[in-house]
N, C-alpha and C positions, 0 to 999 in steps of 0.2 A: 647027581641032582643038578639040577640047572635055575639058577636063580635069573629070574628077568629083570630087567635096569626098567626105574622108573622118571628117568633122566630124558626128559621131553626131546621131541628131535631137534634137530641144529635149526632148523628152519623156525619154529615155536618159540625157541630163547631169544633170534636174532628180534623177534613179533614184538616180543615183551620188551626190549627196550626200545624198539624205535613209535613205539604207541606210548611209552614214556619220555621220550623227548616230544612227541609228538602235539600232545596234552599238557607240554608245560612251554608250549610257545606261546607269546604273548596275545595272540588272538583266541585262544583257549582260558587265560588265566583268568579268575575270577575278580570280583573288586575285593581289594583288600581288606582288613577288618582296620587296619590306619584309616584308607581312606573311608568306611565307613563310619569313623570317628568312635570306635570303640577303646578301651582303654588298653596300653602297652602291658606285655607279660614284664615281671622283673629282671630286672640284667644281670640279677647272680640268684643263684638259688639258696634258698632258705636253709640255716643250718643249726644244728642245739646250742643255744646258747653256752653253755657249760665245755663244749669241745669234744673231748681234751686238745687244744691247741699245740703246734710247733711253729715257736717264730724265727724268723728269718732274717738273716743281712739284708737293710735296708739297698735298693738299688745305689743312692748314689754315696754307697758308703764301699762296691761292690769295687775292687781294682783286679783288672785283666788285663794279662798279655795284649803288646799292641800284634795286630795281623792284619796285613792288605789282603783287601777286599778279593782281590783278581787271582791271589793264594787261597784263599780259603774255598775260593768257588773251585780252583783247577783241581784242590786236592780231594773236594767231597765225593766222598766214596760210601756206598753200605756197607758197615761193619760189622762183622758177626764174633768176633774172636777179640775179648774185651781181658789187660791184666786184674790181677786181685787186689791192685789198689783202689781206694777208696774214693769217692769226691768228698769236699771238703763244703759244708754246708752255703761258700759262698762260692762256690762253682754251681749248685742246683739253684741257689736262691737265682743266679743270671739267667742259665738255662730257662726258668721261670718267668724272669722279665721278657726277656726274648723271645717267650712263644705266646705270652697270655698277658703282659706287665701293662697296668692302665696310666694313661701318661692326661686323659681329661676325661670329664664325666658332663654328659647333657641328660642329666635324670630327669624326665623315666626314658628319653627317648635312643640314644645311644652312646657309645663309649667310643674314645680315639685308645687306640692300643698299640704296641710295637709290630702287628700285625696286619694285613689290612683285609676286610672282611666287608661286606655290600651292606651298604647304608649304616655302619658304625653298630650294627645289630649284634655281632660278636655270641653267634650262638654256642660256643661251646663250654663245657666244664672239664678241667684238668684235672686224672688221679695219678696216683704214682705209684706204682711199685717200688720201694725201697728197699734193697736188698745192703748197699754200703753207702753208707752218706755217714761220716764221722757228727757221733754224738746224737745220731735221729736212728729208735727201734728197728730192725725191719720190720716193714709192712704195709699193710694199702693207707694211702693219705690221700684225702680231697684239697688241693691247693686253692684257696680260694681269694681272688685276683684285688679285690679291694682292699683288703686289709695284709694281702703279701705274707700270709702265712701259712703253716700247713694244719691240717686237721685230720686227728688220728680214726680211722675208719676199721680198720681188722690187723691185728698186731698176731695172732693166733700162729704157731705154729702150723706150718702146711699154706701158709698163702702163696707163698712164690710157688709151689707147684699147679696150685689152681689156677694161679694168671699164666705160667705156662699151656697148660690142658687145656684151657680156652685160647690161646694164639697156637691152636693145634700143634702141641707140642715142640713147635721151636723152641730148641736146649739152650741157645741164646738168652733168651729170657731170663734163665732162673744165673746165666752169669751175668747180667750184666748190671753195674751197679744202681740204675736207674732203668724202668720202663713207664713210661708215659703213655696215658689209656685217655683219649678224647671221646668225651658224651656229647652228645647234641642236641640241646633243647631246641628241638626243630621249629617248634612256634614263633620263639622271639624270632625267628627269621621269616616265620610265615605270617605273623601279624603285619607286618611288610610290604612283603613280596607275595603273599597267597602260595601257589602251586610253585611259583619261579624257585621257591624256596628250598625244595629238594635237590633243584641244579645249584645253585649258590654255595650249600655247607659244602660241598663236597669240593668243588672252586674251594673255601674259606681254610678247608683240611691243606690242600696242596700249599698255603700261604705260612702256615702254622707249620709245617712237616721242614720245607726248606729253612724256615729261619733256623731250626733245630738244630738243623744235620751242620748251619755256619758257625750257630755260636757254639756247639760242639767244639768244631776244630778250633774255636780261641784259647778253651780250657783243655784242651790236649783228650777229648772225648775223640772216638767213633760213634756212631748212630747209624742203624737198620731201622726206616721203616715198615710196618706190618700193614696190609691190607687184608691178609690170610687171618681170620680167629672166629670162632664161633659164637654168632651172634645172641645166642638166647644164653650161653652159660658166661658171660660179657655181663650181660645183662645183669644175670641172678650175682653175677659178685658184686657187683655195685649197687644192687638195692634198686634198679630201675624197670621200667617197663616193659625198654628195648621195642616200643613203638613213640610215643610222644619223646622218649627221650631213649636214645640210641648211640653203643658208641661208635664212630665213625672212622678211626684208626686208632694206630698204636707206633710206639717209639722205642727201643731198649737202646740205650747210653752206655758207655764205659771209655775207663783210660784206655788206651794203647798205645802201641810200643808202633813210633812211625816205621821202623826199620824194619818190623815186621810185616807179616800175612797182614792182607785186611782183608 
């Protein structure tokens, strides 16, 4: 039997993205809905009052390892091969500050963060897979940046193999004591920027992934980022649309042993 590939030719895929850069140069982009003076999407997304909540070490309660700057860039590496110790709830509470932590607010129009992100717009949403974090369940939690705490989302036996199956099976995942899963409410960016907005998050990912992989190595983490995982079963674990709101990369965290493999 001969099964034929529905996998468009090289010529066709090279088409599709250069008509997407193409379409979002600025002589292409539409007026914004800013500058049409319509009203801003919200800068976090709406969550149940009721929770169930996980709070967090307050940032400037957080005390880390000192590390020069010029070390921690030389040593970052993708890490796949994480020990079976634990983080320690104010190793993620940092982790946290570090890749999403709000440091001022210009409500409704945007946030100053530890990250840096086009016009203070900060589209994304961070969840976690928690596999070891001493005294927090495993399981999926939405962290949500204003109020610096966690919020419990699927606690269910079999979730780390779902967040696996969707990062296409990378066995990483289900070791490692932290995976971090970014959504993208792509409007508060495109309320903005209009069309510019699809090249921007993806710029905003690469700002958010590096700080990751530095303050990692202050708390004695490896970090792999993921740009490999299936988009639609992404999707369905988070509750989202996976068009208005999409997630845009992935992170899995753990201790490791310097002396060893990375």
């Amino acid at each position: 039997m001969v099964f034929m590939s529905i996998r468009p030719p090289p010529g066709a895929m090279l088409q599709t993205g250069r008509t997407s850069m193409e379409m979002t140069r600025y002589n292409h982009v539409s007026p914004s809905d800013q500058f049409l003076k319509l009203p801003p999407p919200p800068l976090e997304k709406p969550y149940p009052p009721e929770g169930p909540f996980v709070s967090l070490p307050r940032a400037d309660t957080i005390a880390v390892p000192p590390l020069d700057l010029r070390t921690a860039i030389e040593n970052r590496r993708s890490v796949r091969r994480y020990l079976r110790d634990p983080l320690s709830p104010s190793e993620l509470s940092y982790l946290l500050w570090c890749t999403q932590g709000i440091v001022q607010v210009v409500d409704p129009y945007y946030t100053l963060r530890n990250v840096p992100s086009a016009g203070g717009r900060h589209s994304f949403e961070t969840c976690l897979l928690i596999n070891r974090v001493e005294g927090i369940r495993p399981g999926l939690y939405q962290y949500l940046s204003f109020t610096h705490r966690l919020m419990e989302m699927d606690t269910r036996p079999g979730i780390t193999d779902r967040v696996m199956a969707a990062c296409l099976g990378q066995a990483f995942v289900r070791n490692s004591a932290v995976t971090f899963l970014w959504s993208c409410v792509v409007y508060r960016m495109a309320w903005r920027y209009a069309e510019r907005a699809w090249r921007l998050v993806h710029l905003d990912a690469g700002h958010v992934g590096q700080n990751l992989y530095l303050a990692a190595e202050q708390v004695g983490c490896g970090t792999c980022a993921m740009g490999a995982f299936d988009d639609q079963l992404m999707a369905d674990l988070l509750g989202i649309d996976g068009v208005e709101e999409f997630v845009i990369y992935c992170a899995a965290v753990g201790k490791v042993d310097r002396k060893g493999d990375r």
